[in-house]
Residue, then its C-alpha position, 0 to 999 in steps of 0.5 A: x500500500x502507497x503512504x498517500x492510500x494509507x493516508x486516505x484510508x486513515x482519514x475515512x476511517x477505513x483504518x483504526x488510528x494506532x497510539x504508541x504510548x511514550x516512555x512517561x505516559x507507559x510508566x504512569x499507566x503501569x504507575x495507575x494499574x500498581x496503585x489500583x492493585x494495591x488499592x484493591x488488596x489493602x486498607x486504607x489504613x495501611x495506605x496511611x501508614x505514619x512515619x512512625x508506624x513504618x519506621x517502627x515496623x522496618x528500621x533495623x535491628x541494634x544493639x539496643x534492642x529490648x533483651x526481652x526480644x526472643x531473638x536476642x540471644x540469637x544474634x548474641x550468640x552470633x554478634x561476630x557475624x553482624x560486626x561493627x567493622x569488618x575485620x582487615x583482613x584478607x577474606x579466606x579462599x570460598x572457592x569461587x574467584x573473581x574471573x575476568x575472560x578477555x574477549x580474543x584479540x584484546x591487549x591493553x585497557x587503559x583510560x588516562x586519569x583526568x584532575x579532580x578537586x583537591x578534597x576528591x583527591x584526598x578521598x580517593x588517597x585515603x580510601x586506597x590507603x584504607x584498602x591498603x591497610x586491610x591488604x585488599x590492594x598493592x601498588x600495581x605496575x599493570x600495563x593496564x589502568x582504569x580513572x578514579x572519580x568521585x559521586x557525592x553521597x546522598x548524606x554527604x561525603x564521596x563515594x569513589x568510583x572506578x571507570x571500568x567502562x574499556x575492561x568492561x568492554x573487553x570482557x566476556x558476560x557471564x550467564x549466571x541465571x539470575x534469582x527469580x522473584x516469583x520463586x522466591x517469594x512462592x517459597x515463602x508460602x505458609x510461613x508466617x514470621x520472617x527476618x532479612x538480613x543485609x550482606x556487608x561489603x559482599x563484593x570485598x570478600x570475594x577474592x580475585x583470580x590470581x591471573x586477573x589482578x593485573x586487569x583491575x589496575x587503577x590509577x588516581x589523581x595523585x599518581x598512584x596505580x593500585x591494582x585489587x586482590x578482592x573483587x571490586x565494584x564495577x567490574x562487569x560479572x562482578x554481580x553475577x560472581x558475587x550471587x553465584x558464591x552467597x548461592x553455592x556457600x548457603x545452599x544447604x538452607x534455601x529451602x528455609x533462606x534464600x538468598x537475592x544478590x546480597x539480601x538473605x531472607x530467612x522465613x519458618x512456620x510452626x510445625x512438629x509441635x513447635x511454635x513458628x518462634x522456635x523454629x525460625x531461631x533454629x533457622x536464624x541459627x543454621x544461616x548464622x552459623x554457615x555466614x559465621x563459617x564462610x566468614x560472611x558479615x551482614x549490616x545489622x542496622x539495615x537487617x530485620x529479625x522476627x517480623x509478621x511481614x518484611x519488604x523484599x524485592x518492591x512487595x510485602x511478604x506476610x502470612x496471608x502472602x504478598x502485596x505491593x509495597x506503599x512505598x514503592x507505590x507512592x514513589x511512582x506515582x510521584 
């Protein structure tokens, strides 16, 4: 068909006219049917939830906790595993490395390093001495070499970055499958108490390969070329490394704590005679324990313990099973 006879046609009518939604109008209808499911599946009081009410039901954990919790012998008898600093050391071998595979035909990644005010540079030294002293780097004399900047951090100070973007280019994906959601939460049928539990500095406590750690060279606006003996953030497959290792060291217990990336999810019921309470600090215990033997830390201000309903994924699991979360829902309608 001609355009001048499409165009005919489409003016008498003889051809529905099509709309093809932009990105803004696509989100907020998306934005229109989560709000309309969540509408549907909650109470106009939990819609309405105060400040309070929220902060009460999902701030994390501390030690300040009332000891009349019945969790809180739990997480004393596993203080060690929910530490206040990480120990500087270099973490022990869990028998997945970092790997970087080069796509054939590469040489060398190197990306100059440009200037940067005087109070990022101090930042950027002070976080490589900082690693320095916990040996999870050295100085480098790698033919390969990648910028150091900053990004400001939401509550001030700077977090430092390594532009990766060349060795990122030249490396070969990985094809880990990925965690599903649906499975996740599927496993969570029936259970009716649950705990979260955030996985600190995951990315440093995974060694690199022996033979790649030339690779991750970084350079910094002082002059100094530090390359990494852990793996380091923005390294393509970093994540898909980094979810391959926590899956392999914690598979004994995913039919009871599954894992997504760096949360670690924790859920029980009450069977055999035994109240949901009993059983979930059996389960706390075994996840403990094995975070404790592959010397795996979690952040306890950012960890929920013994809760009827916990945020995962952008939905709340409860007993009764899952809706969306307000939060989440008032930030797209936003």
């Amino acid at each position: 068909m001609s355009w001048m006879r499409f165009a005919k046609d489409l003016y008498d009518g003889r051809i529905e006219p099509i709309r093809i939604l932009s990105d803004l109008e696509r989100m907020k209808g998306e934005a229109e049917e989560l709000r309309q499911l969540h509408a549907g599946s909650t109470t106009e009081s939990e819609d309405t939830l105060s400040a309070k009410a929220k902060k009460e039901r999902f701030d994390g954990q501390s030690w300040d906790s009332p000891s009349a919790s019945p969790f809180y012998d739990v997480l004393r008898e596993y203080k060690d595993v929910l530490p206040d600093e990480i120990p500087a050391e270099l973490p022990q071998d869990k028998g997945i490395q970092h790997e970087i595979d080069l796509v054939p035909g590469t040489k060398y990644c190197v990306t100059r390093q440009w200037p940067l005010p005087r109070d990022q540079v101090k930042s950027i030294d002070d976080f490589s001495e900082s690693r320095r002293q916990e040996g999870q780097v050295r100085e480098s004399k790698s033919p390969h070499s990648a910028p150091t900047f900053c990004v400001k951090k939401p509550q001030g100070g700077w977090r430092i970055v390594h532009a990766y973007n060349k060795l990122n280019d030249a490396t070969t994906p990985a094809q880990t499958p990925i965690p599903r959601k649906d499975v996740i939460i599927d496993s969570m049928a029936k259970s009716t108490i649950y705990s979260a539990l955030d996985l600190r500095d995951g990315f440093y406590q995974i060694l690199m390969r022996e033979s790649d750690i030339a690779l991750t060279a970084v350079n910094t606006p002082s002059g100094m070329l530090w390359e990494w003996l852990v793996m380091p953030q923005r390294l393509k497959n970093a994540s898909a490394t980094f979810n391959r290792c926590v899956t392999h060291l914690l598979r004994s217990v995913r039919d009871f704590a599954p894992s997504y990336f760096d949360d670690v999810f924790v859920h029980s019921r009450a069977v055999n005679g035994k109240t949901d309470v009993e059983v979930h600090k059996e389960h706390l215990r075994k996840r403990l324990g094995l975070m404790r033997k592959h010397k795996l830390y979690a952040n306890l201000k950012k960890c929920i313990f013994g809760a009827s309903e916990i945020p995962i994924l952008g939905c709340l699991v409860e007993k009764n099973g899952v809706r969306p979360d307000p939060e989440k829902v008032r930030v797209i309608n936003e």
